[in-house]
N, CA, C and O of each residue as an XYZ file, in Angstrom:
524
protein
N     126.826     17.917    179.235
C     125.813     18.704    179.924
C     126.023     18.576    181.432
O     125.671     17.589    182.078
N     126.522     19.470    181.853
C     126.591     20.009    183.388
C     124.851     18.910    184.293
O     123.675     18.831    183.940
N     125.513     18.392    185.304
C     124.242     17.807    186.463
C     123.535     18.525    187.113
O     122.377     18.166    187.331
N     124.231     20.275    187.829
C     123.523     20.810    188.112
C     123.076     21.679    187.409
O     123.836     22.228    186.611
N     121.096     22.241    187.533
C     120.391     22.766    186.755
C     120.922     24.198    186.509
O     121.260     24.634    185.408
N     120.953     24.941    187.803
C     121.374     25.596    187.841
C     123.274     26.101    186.538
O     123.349     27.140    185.881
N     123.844     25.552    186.563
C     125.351     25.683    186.161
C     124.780     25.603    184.761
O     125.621     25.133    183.995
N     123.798     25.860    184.251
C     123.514     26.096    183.000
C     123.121     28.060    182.583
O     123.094     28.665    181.511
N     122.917     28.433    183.789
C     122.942     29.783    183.637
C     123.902     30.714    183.838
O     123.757     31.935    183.798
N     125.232     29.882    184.132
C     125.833     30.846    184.564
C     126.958     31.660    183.690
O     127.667     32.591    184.071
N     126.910     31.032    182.409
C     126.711     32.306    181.592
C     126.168     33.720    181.362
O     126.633     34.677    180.744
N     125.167     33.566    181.975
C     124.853     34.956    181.932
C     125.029     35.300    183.190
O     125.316     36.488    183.340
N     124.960     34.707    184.077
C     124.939     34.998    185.272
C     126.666     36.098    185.434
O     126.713     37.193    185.995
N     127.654     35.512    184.891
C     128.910     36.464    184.328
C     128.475     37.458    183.244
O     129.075     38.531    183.176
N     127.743     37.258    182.619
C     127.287     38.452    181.578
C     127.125     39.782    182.076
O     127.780     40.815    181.940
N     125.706     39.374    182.910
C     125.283     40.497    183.918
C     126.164     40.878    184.628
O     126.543     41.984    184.244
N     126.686     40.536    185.465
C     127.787     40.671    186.503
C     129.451     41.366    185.438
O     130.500     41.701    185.988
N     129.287     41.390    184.445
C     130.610     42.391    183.645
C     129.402     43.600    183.194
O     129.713     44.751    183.501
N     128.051     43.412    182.488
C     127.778     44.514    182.039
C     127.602     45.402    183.009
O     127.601     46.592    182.691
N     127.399     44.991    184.519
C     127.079     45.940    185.818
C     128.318     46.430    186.152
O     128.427     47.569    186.606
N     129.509     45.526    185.939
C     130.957     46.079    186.740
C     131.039     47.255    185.309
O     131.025     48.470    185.505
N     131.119     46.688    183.996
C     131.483     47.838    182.942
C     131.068     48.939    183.507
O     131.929     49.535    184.154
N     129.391     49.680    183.446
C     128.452     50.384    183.745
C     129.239     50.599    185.140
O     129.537     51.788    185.032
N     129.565     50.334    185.919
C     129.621     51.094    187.563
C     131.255     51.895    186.813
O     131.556     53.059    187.080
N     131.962     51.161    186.059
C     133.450     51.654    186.049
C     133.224     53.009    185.248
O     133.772     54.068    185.553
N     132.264     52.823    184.087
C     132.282     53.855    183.368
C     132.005     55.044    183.864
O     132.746     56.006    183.659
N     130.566     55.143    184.795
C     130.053     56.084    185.808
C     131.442     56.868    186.020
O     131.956     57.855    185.495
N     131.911     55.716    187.319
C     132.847     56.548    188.073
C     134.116     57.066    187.066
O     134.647     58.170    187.188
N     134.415     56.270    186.264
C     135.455     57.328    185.516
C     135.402     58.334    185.079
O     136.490     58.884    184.909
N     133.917     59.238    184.596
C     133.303     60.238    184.075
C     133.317     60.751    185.551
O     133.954     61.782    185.765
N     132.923     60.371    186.193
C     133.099     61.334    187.203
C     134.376     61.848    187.787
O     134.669     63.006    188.085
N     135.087     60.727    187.889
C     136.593     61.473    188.770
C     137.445     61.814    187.492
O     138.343     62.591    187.817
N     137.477     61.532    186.266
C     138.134     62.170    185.449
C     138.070     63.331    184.212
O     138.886     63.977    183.555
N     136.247     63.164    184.322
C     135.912     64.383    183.828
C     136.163     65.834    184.041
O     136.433     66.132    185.204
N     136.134     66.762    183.206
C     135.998     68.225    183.538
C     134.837     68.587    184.119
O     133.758     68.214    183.658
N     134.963     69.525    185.438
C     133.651     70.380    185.623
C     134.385     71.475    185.957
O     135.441     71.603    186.576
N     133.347     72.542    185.233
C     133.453     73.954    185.858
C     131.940     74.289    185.875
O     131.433     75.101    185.101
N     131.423     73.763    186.592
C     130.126     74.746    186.668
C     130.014     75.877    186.342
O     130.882     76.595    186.837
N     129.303     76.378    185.705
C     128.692     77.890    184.909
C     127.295     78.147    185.514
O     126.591     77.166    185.751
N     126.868     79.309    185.767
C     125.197     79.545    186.059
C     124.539     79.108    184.074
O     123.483     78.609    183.686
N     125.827     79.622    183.272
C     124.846     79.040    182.319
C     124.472     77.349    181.940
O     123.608     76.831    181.233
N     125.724     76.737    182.897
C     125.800     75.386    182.270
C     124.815     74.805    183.397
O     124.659     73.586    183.468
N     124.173     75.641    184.248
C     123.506     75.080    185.157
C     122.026     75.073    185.286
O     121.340     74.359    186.018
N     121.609     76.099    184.350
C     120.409     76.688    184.042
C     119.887     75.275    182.949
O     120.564     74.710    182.090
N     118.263     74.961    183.428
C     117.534     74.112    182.536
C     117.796     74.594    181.237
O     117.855     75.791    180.956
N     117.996     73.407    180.228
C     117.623     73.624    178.903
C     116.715     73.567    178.394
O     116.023     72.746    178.995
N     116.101     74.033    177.407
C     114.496     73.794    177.092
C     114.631     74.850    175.646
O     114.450     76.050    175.438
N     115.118     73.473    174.688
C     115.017     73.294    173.104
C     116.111     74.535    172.686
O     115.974     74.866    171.509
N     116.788     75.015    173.155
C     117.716     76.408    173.056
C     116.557     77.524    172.733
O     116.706     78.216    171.726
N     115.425     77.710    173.551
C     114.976     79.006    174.523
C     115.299     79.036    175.689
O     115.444     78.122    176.501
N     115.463     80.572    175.813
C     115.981     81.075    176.987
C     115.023     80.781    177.809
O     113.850     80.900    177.455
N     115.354     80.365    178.995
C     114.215     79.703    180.057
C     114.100     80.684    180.759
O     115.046     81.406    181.076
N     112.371     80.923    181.262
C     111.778     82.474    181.746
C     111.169     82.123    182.528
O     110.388     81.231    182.197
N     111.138     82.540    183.875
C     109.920     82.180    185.011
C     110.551     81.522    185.818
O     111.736     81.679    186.113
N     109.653     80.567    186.327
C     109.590     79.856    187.315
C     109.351     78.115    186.849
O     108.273     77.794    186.349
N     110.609     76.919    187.099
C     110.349     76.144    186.182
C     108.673     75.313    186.968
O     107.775     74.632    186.472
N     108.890     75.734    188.087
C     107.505     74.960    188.894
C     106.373     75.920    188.770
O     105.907     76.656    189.640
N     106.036     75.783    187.591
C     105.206     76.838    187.308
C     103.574     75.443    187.336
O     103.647     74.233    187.117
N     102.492     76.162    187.636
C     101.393     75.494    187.379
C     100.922     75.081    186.150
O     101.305     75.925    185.340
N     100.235     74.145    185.544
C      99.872     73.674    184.197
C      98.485     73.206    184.757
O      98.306     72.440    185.704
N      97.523     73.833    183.967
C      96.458     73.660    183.767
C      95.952     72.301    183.750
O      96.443     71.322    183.188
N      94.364     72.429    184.805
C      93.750     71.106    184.846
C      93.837     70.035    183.216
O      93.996     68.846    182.937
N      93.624     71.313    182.496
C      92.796     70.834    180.972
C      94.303     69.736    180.344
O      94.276     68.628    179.809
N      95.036     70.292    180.566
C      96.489     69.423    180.059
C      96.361     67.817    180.197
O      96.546     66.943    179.351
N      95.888     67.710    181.879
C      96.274     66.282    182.821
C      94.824     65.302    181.889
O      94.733     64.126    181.538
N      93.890     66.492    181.767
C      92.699     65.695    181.385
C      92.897     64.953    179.977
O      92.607     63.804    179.645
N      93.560     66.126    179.179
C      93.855     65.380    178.064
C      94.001     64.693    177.863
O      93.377     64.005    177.055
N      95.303     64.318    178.716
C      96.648     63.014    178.587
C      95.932     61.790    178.840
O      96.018     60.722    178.233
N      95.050     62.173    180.049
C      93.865     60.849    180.567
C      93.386     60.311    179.696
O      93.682     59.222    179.204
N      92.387     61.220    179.349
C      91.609     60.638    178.055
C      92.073     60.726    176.643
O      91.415     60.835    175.609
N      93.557     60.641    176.869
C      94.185     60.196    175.780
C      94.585     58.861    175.639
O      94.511     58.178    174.617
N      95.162     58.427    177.116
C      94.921     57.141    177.431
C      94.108     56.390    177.239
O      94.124     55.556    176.334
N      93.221     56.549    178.080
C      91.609     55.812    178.082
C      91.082     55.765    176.542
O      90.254     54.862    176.424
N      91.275     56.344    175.542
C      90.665     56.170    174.449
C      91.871     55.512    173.793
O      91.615     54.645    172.957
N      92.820     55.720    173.980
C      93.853     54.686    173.447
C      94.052     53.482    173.419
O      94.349     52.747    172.478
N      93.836     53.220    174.776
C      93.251     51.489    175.446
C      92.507     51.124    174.772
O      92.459     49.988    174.300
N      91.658     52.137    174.554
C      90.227     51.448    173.709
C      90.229     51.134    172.050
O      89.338     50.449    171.547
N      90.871     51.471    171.588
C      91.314     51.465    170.591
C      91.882     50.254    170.432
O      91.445     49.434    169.624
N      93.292     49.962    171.480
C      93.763     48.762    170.985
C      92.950     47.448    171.098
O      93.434     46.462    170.541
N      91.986     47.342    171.634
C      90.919     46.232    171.795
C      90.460     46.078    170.257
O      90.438     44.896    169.913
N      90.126     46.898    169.350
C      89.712     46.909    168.368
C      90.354     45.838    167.287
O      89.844     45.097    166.447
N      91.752     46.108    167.714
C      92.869     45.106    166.583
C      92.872     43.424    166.827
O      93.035     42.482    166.051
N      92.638     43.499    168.134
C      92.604     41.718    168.344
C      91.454     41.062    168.008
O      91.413     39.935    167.515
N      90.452     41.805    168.290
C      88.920     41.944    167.395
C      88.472     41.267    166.103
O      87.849     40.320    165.621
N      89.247     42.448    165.832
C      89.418     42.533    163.911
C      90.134     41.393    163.409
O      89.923     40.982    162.268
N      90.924     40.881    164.142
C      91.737     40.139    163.475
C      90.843     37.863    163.715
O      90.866     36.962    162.877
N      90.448     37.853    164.682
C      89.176     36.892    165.178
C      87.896     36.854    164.511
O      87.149     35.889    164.351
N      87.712     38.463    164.023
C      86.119     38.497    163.562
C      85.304     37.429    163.184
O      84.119     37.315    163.498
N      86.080     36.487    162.369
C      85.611     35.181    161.228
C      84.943     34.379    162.309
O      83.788     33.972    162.188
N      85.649     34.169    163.315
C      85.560     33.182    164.273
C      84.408     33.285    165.462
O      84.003     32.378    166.189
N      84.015     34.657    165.429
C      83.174     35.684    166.181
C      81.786     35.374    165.657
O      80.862     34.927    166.337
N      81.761     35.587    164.704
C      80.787     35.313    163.268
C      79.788     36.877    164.292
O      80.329     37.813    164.882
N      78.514     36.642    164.167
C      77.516     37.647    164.210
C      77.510     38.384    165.852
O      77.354     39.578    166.104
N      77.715     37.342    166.755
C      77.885     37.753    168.094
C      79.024     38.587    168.122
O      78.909     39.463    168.978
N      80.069     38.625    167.498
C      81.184     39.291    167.692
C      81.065     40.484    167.185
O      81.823     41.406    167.486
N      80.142     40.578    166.402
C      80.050     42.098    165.608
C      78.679     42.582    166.695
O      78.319     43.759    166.694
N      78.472     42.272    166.964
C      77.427     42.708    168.279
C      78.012     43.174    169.366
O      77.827     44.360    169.637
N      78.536     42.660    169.910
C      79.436     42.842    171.000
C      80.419     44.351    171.069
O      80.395     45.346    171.795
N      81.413     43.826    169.695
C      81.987     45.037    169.198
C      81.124     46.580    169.094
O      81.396     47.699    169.528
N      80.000     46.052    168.323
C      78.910     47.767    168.153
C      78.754     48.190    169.578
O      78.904     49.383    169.842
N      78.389     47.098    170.783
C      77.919     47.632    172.232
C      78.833     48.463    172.449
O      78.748     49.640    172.799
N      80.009     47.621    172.165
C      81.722     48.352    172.923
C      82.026     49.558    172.153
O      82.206     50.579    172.817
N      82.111     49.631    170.973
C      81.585     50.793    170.270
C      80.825     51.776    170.537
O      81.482     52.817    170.575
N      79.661     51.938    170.756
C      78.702     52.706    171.275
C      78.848     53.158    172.955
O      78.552     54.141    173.633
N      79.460     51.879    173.169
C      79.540     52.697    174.764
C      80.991     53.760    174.910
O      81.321     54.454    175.872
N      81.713     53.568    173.507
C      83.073     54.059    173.648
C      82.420     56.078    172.845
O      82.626     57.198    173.312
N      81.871     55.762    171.924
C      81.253     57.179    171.412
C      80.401     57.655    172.653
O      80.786     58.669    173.236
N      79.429     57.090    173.038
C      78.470     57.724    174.427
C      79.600     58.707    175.162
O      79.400     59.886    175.453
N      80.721     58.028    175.377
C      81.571     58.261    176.522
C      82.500     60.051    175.717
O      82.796     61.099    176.290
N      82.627     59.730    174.622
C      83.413     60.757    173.929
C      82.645     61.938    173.517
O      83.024     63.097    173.351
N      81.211     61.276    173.355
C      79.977     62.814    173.094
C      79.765     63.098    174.597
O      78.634     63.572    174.707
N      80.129     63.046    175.326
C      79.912     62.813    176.481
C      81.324     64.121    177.142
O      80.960     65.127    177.752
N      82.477     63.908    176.936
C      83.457     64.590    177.155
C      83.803     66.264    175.861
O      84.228     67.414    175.972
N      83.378     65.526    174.975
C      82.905     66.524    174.141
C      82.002     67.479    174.205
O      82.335     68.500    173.603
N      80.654     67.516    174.885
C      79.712     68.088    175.485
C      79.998     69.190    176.254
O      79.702     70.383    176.181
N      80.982     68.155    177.406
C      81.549     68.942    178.652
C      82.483     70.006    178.385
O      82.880     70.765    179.269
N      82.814     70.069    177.265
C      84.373     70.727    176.499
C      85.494     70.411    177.008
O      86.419     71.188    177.247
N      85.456     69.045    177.231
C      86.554     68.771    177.734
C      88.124     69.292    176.300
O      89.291     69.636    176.489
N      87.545     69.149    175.383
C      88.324     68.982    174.646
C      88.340     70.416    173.546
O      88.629     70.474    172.351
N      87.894     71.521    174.534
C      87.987     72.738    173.947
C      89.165     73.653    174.434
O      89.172     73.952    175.628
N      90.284     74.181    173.518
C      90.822     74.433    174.309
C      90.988     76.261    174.154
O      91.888     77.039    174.471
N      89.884     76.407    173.624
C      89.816     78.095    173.286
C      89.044     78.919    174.308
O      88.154     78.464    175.026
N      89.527     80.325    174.301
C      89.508     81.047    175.427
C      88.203     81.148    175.835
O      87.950     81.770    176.866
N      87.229     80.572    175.109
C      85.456     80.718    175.651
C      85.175     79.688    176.438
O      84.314     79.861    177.301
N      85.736     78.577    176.336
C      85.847     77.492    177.120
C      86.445     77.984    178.788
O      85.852     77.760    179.843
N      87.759     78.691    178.623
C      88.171     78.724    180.093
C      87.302     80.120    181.052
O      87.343     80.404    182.250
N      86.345     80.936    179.551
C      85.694     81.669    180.593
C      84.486     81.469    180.898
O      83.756     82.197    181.572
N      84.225     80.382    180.360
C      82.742     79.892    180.983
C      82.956     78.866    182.121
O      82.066     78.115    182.521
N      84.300     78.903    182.638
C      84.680     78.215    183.921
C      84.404     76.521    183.873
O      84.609     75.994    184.966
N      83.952     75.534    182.727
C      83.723     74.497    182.611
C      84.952     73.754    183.599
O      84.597     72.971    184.480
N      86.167     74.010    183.418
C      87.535     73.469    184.085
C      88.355     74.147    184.317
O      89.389     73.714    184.825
């Protein structure tokens, strides 16, 4: 066993240092030895083999971003549930209390976005201007 602490890592310390030289060599060989001929078609976005129409900086609706949010946010919330569940025993009656608050404050919050239509995404929704 090596004295200094260090001289025990330096195994990888060469590891890293070949998988970065591999990775930089490979780059550049694709580059200086590859083919290019640029094409307007080989240059044009792909998008699933449809023909791409418009403008790709096109605007996307508030209602999209909101989704994703509170797709998040209820997702988070969700995973609290599993570490929960899995303690309950140990929780005994306070823990199932606790849980219903967190519960209830998690539905409040969803009748709540539901109300608003957040989560409507039909054409009566965007003409009653809610978002």
């Amino acid at each position: 066993m090596p004295d200094n602490y260090f001289a025990r890592y330096l195994p990888i310390l060469i590891h890293i240092l070949m998988v970065g030289a591999l990775a930089t060599v490979m780059v550049l060989l694709s580059r200086f030895i590859g083919p290019r001929k640029p094409t307007r078609a080989k240059l044009s976005p792909y998008e699933c083999g449809m023909v791409p129409v418009g403008d790709s900086r096109q605007r996307f609706s508030v209602k999209f971003y909101l989704v994703a949010m509170l797709f998040i946010l209820f997702d988070v919330e969700a995973v609290f549930i599993y570490p929960w569940a899995i303690i309950l025993r140990d929780l005994k009656r306070f823990g199932l209390w606790e849980m219903l608050v967190y519960i209830g404050i998690f539905l409040v919050g969803f009748f709540y976005i539901w109300k608003k239509g957040a989560l409507d995404w039909g054409e009566t929704s965007i003409k009653r201007g809610n978002f």
